[in-house]
DRENTIKE-673670 format. One record per residue (C-alpha): residue number from 0; residue in one letter; z, y, x. Coordinates in Angstrom, 1 decimal. Layout:
N
@num NUM; residu A; c3 Z; c2 Y; c1 X
...
***
This chain:
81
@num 0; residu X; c3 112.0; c2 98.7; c1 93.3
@num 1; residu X; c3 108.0; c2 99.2; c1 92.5
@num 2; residu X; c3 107.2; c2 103.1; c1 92.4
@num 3; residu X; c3 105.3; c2 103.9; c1 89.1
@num 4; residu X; c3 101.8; c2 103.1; c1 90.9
@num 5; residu X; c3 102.4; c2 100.0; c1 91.9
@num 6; residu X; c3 103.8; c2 98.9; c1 88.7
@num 7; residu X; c3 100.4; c2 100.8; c1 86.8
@num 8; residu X; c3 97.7; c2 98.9; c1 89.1
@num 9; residu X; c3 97.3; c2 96.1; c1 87.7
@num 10; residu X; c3 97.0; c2 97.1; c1 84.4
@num 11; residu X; c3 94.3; c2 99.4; c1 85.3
@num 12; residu X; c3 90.4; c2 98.9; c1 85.0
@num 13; residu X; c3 89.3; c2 101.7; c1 86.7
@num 14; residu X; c3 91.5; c2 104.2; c1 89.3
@num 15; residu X; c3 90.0; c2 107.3; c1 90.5
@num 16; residu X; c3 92.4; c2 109.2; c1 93.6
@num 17; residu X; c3 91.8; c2 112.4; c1 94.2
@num 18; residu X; c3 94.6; c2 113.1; c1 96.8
@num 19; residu X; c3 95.0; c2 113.0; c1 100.2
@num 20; residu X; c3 95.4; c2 110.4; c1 102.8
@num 21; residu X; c3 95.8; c2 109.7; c1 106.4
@num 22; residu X; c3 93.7; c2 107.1; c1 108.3
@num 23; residu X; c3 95.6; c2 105.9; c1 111.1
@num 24; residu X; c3 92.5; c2 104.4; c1 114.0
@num 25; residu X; c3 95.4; c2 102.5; c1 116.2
@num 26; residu X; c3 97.7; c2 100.7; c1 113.4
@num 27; residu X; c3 95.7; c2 100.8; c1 110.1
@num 28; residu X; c3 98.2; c2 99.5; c1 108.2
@num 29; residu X; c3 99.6; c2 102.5; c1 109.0
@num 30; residu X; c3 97.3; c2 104.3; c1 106.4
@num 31; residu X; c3 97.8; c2 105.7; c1 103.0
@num 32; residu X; c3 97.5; c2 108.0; c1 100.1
@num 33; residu X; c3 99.7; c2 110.7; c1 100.4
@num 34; residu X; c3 101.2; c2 110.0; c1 96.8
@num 35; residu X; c3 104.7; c2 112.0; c1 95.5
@num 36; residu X; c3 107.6; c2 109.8; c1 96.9
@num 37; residu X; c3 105.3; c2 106.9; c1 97.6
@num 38; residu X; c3 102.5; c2 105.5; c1 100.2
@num 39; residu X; c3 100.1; c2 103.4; c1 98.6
@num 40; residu X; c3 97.9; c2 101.6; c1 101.8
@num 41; residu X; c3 94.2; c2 102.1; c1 101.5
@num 42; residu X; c3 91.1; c2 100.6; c1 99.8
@num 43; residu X; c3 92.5; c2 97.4; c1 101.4
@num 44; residu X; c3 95.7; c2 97.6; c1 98.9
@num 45; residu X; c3 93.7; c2 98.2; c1 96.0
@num 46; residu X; c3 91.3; c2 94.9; c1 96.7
@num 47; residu X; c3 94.9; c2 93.2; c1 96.7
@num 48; residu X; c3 96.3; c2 94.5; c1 93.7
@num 49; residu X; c3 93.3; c2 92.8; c1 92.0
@num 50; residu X; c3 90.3; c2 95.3; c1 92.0
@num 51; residu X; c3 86.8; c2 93.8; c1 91.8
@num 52; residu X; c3 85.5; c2 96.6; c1 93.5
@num 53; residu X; c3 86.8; c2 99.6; c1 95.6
@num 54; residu X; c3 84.6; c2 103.0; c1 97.1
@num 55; residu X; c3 86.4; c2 104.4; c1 100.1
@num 56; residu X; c3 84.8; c2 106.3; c1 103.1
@num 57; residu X; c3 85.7; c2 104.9; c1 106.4
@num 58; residu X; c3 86.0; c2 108.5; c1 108.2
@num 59; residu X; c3 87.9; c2 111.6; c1 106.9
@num 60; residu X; c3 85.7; c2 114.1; c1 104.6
@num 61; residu X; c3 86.7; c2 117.5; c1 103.5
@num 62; residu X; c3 87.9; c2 118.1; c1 100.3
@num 63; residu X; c3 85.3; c2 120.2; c1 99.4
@num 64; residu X; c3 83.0; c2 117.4; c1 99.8
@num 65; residu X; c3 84.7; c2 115.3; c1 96.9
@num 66; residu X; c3 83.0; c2 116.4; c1 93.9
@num 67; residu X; c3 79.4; c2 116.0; c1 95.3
@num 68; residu X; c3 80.8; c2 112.6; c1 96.6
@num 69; residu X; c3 81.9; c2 111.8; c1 93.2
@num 70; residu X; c3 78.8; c2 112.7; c1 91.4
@num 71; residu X; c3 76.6; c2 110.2; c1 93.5
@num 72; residu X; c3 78.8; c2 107.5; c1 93.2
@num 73; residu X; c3 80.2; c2 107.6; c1 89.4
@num 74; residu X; c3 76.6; c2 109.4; c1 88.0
@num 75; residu X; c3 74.6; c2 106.2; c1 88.0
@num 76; residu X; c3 77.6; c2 103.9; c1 87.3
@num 77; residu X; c3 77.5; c2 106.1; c1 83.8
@num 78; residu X; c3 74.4; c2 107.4; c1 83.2
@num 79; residu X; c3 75.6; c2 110.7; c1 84.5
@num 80; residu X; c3 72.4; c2 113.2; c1 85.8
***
């Protein structure tokens, strides 16, 4: 049975997650959103559910780093200052 997210991806244009996730350096495909009720693998999973393009970091950050991350990378995709 497909959890909600998998059924929305491929209907979507853009997806922004702002959750958390663990990055697992000995089995990668160990790695995932931590999602309610669901694991959704990485930026790899997204490219495979049909995604032109995917921004992921490949180290941890804080999540008080996340907005400022945000601004740099959606600001000039929109126009944003």
């Amino acid at each position: 049975m497909l959890s909600y997210v998998q059924r929305a991806l491929p209907h979507l244009t853009i997806l922004h997650l702002a959750c958390h996730a663990a990055q697992h350096k000995r089995n990668p495909i160990e790695s995932g959103f931590y999602l309610p009720d669901e694991t959704v693998h990485l930026a790899a999973a997204m490219l495979f559910t049909g995604f032109r393009s995917v921004v992921g970091t490949m180290w941890q950050m804080l999540d008080a780093h996340g907005p400022e991350e945000s601004k740099q990378v959606y600001g000039p995709l929109f126009g944003i200052r």
